[in-house]
C-alpha positions, -999 to 999 in steps of 0.1 A, spaced: 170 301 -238 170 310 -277 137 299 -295 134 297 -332 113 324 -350 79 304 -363 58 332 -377 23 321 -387 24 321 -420 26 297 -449 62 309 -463 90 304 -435 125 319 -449 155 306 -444 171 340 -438 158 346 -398 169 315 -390 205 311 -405 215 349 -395 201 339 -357 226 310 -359 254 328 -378 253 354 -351 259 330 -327 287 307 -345 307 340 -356 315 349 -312 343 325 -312 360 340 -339 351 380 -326 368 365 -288 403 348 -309 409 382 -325 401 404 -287 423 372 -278 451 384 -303 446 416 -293 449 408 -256 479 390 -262 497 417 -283 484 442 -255 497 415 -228 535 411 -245 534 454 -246 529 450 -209 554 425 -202 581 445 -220 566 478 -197 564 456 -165 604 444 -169 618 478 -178 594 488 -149 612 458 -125 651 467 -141 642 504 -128 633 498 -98 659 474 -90 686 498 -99 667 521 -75 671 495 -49 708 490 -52 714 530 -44 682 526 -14 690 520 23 668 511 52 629 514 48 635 530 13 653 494 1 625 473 16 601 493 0 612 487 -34 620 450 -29 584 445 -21 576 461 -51 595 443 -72 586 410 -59 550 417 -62 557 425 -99 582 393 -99 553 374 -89 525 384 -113 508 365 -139 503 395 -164 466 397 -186 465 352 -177 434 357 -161 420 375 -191 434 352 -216 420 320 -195 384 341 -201 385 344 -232 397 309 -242 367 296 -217 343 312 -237 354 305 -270 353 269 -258 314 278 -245 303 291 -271 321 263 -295 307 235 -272 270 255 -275 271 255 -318 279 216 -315 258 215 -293 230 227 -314 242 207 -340 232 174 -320 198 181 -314 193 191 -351 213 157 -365 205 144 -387 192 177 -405 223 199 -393 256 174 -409 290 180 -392 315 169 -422 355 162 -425 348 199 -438 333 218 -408 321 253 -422 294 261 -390 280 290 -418 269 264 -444 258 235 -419 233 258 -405 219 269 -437 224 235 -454 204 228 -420 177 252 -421 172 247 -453 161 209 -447 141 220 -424 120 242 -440 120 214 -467 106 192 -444 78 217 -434 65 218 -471 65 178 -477 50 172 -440 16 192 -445 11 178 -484 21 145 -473 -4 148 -442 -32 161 -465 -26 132 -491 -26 109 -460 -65 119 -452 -70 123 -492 -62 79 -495 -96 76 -475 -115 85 -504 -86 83 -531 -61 59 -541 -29 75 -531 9 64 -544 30 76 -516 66 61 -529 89 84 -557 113 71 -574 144 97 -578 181 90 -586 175 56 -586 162 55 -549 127 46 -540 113 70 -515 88 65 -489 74 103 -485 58 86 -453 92 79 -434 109 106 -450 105 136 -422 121 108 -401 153 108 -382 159 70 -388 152 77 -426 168 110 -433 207 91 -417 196 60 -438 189 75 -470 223 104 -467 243 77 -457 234 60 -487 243 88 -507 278 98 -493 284 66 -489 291 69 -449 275 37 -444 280 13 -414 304 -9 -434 323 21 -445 326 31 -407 334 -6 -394 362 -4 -418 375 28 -412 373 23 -375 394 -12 -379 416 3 -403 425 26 -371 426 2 -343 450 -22 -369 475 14 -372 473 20 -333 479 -14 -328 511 -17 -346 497 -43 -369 498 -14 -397 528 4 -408 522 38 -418 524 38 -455 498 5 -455 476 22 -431 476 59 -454 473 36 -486 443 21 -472 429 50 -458 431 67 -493 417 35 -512 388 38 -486 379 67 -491 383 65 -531 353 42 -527 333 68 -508 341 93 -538 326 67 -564 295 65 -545 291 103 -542 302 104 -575 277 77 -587 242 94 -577 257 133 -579 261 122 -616 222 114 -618 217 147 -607 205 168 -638 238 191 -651 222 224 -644 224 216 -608 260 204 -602 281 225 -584 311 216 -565 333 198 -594 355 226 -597 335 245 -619 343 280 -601 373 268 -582 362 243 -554 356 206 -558 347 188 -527 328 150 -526 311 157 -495 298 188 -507 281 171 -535 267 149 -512 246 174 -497 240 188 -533 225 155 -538 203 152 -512 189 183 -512 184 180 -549 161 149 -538 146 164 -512 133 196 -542 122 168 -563 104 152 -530 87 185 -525 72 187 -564 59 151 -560 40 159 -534 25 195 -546 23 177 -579 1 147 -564 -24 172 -542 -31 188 -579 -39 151 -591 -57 137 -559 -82 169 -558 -83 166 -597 -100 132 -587 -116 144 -562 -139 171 -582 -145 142 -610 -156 116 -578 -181 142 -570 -187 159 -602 -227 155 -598 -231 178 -569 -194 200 -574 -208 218 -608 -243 221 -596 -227 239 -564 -208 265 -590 -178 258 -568 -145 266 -589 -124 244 -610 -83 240 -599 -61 265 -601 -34 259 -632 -1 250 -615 26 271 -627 51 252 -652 86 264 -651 122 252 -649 138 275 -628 171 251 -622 177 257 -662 166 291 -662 188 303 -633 220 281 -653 220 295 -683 222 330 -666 246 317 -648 265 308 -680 257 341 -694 274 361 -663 309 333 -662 311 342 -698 308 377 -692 331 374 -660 356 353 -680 361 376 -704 368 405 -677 392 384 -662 413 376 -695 415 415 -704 428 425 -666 449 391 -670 464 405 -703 467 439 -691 480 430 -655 521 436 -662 514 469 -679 484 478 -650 512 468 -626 533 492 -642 511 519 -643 493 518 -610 509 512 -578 494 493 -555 476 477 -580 459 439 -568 449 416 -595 433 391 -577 414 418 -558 402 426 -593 394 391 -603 373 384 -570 356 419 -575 346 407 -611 330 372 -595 317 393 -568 297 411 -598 287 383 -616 271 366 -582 253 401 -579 245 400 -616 220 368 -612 213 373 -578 195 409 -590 174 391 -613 132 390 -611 117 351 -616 100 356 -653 66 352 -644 35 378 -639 27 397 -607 29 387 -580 50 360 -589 80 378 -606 99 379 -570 139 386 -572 163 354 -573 181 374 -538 144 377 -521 140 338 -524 157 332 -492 132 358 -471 161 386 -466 199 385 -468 214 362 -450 247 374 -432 280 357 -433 320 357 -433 333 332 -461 316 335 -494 321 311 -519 305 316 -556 298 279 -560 278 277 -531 260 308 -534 246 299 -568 238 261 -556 222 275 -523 203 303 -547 190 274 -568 178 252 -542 161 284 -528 145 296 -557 134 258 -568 118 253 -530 104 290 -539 86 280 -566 73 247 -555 58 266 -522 39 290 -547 21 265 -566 6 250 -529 1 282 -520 -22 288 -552 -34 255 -545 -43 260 -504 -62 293 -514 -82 273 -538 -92 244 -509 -99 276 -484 -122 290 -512 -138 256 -513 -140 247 -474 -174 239 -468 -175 212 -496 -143 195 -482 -161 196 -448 -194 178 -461 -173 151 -474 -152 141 -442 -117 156 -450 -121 190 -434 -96 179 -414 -73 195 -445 -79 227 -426 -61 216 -395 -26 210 -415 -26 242 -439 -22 266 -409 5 248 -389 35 273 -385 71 257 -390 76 252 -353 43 231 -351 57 205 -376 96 206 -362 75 194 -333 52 169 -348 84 150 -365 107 156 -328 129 184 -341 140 209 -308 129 246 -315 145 260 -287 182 260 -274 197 264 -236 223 294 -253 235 320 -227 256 342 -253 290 358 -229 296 391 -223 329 402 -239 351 407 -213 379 440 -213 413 433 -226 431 461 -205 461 444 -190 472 474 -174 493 467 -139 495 491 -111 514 487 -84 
């Protein structure tokens, strides 16, 4: 059984949970290269084992008696092997184990954890976790909000991108597939068609070229929708339109939503400022006599903006690296054998990745963290790609920031406890403490998993007879 790490504190990173994951997703790609190796080791064997059988049948042919039937047995028993299958048939079980396990996984955390036409187990578990731990910092402001409508009016719909959000319903399942499917336009009349489209082609009522022409116009429509609320999203935050190289619909999709769900988590820290604003003026008689102390200021920054225009800075920078190797590359060539240009290129985006991710936030102590320390640690995986990085950095250091100015705020209402407890919401206190496990409960998300992670087995094909 693998449980999730909960901690006890206020700040859950998304590192210890996507390396746990990514540790676990990489095995069946660790057991297809022992597989290659088995099988390279298996075909040196083979060779070994029929030179080994040709020998000993020449052997045979100048035998007599005993000495024959010897070597006959011998050769039959090598005839009759089936060399390294038995380790090839383990290996290929446990890839498919292990593979079954991640999907697994990914069930129980749907709709959070997404499987897409383009299945990269390294991004859905961080696009994952970081949903999550989204969720965590809407549910305990929302909850607090919630107790805070007794007393004070509370607004507890948003409107963003054109959608109207119920912050209520939004930690919900039944929501969360609503509201995506909305937004990558995967909706139930998109499926209805798309399934009929297929049952007309396997039926033979749909020649191929109708059936791939209206497979394409279908999913040109799902591309417009995408399109349609990716292009509210503000311009420092789009990513995936083949800025750096990669432009993928259902990418921005996710971009999307997790854009909403940043903006989700400022309306909420934004509103507990306002409601206990009102709450101090509803009891203003007895709050100044008390000398209790006034709000904290929330911090005011755009860190979205901030982070893109050093992310401008460092393509510039980058580009201009790339042009003078570009020019250079026939006389480089030339000059230095062995000489990789696109190694050189990829080094130089490498750089600029490293560039911003090096970078401290702007603000005072203890608030001028590093854009890489955002995500609670480095997170390990096989396939980097820039685009990603920097939107993943961005939603990290955006959720970051929104966390710090609750966190300014909860140390305020633990400052001010016994007031909030003579007026009938201490309550608060019983939602500020809850770990990230506690609320994946409360909203029926799994926190541990039945994995049992193999053993790798031994490649040595080695016969004896």
């Amino acid at each position: 059984m693998t449980s999730l790490p909960c901690g006890g504190g206020n700040l859950p990173t998304k590192a210890d949970y996507v390396n746990m994951m990514n540790q676990i997703s990489k095995i069946p790609s660790d057991l297809e290269s022992m597989l290659v190796d088995a099988q390279s080791q298996l075909e040196a064997q083979k060779t070994e084992t029929l030179d080994q059988i040709e020998e000993l049948k020449r052997q045979a042919r100048e035998a007599e008696g005993d000495a024959r039937a010897q070597l006959d047995a011998e050769i039959e028993k090598l005839e009759s092997m089936d060399i390294g299958l038995e380790i090839q048939k383990e290996i290929e079980d446990q890839i498919k184990e292990i593979t079954d396990t991640i999907e697994g996984v990914g069930d129980l955390l749907a709709p959070w954890w997404q499987k897409g036409q383009v299945r990269d187990w390294e991004k859905e578990a961080e696009d994952a976790f970081t949903e999550l731990i989204q969720d965590y910092h809407i549910f305990i402001p929302m909850k607090i909000m919630e107790l805070i409508s007794a007393i004070i009016p509370v607004t507890f719909t948003v409107p963003i991108l054109g959608l109207s959000i119920d912050v209520l319903k939004i930690s919900t399942a039944e929501e969360q597939e609503r509201l995506k499917a909305q937004i990558s336009g995967d909706t139930e009349g998109f499926r209805a068609s798309l399934q009929q489209l297929k049952d007309d082609f396997e039926s033979g009522k749909l020649e191929q070229d109708a059936y791939d022409s209206a497979m394409d116009t279908l999913q040109e429509t799902k591309n417009q929708i995408v399109d349609t609320f990716y292009s509210l999203v503000p311009a420092e935050y789009q990513y995936f339109n083949g800025e750096f190289g990669v432009e993928c619909g259902e990418w921005k999709a996710k971009l999307t939503w997790s854009y909403i769900k940043n903006e989700i988590m400022a309306f909420v820290t934004g509103s507990l400022f306002e409601l206990f604003d009102k709450l101090i003026g509803k009891f203003k008689a007895i709050w100044d006599p008390l000398g209790l102390p006034s709000l904290p200021i929330p911090l005011d920054f755009d860190i979205a903006a901030w982070i893109r225009a050093q992310v401008e800075a460092a393509k510039v920078k980058a580009e201009r690296e790339i042009k003078r190797i570009e020019d250079q590359a026939e006389q480089l060539q030339s000059d230095i054998e062995n000489f990789d240009m696109d190694a050189e290129i990829t080094k130089i985006k490498d750089d600029m990745l490293s560039q911003i991710t090096d970078l401290a936030l702007p603000f005072p102590a203890p608030f001028n963290i590093a854009l890489k320390d955002v995500f609670g640690g480095d997170i390990d995986k096989k396939t980097i790609c820039i685009e990603d990085e920097i939107h993943q950095l961005t939603t990290a250091a955006r959720d970051w920031f929104e966390n710090a100015k609750k966190g300014l705020l909860f140390d305020w209402v633990k400052i001010v406890k016994k007031f909030f407890n003579a007026i009938g919401l201490g309550a608060i206190f019983d939602f500020i403490d809850l770990t990230l496990c506690d609320v994946l409960g409360m909203i029926g998300v799994p926190t541990s998993f039945d994995i049992t992670l193999p053993e790798l087995p031994s490649i040595d094909v080695a016969i004896s007879v």
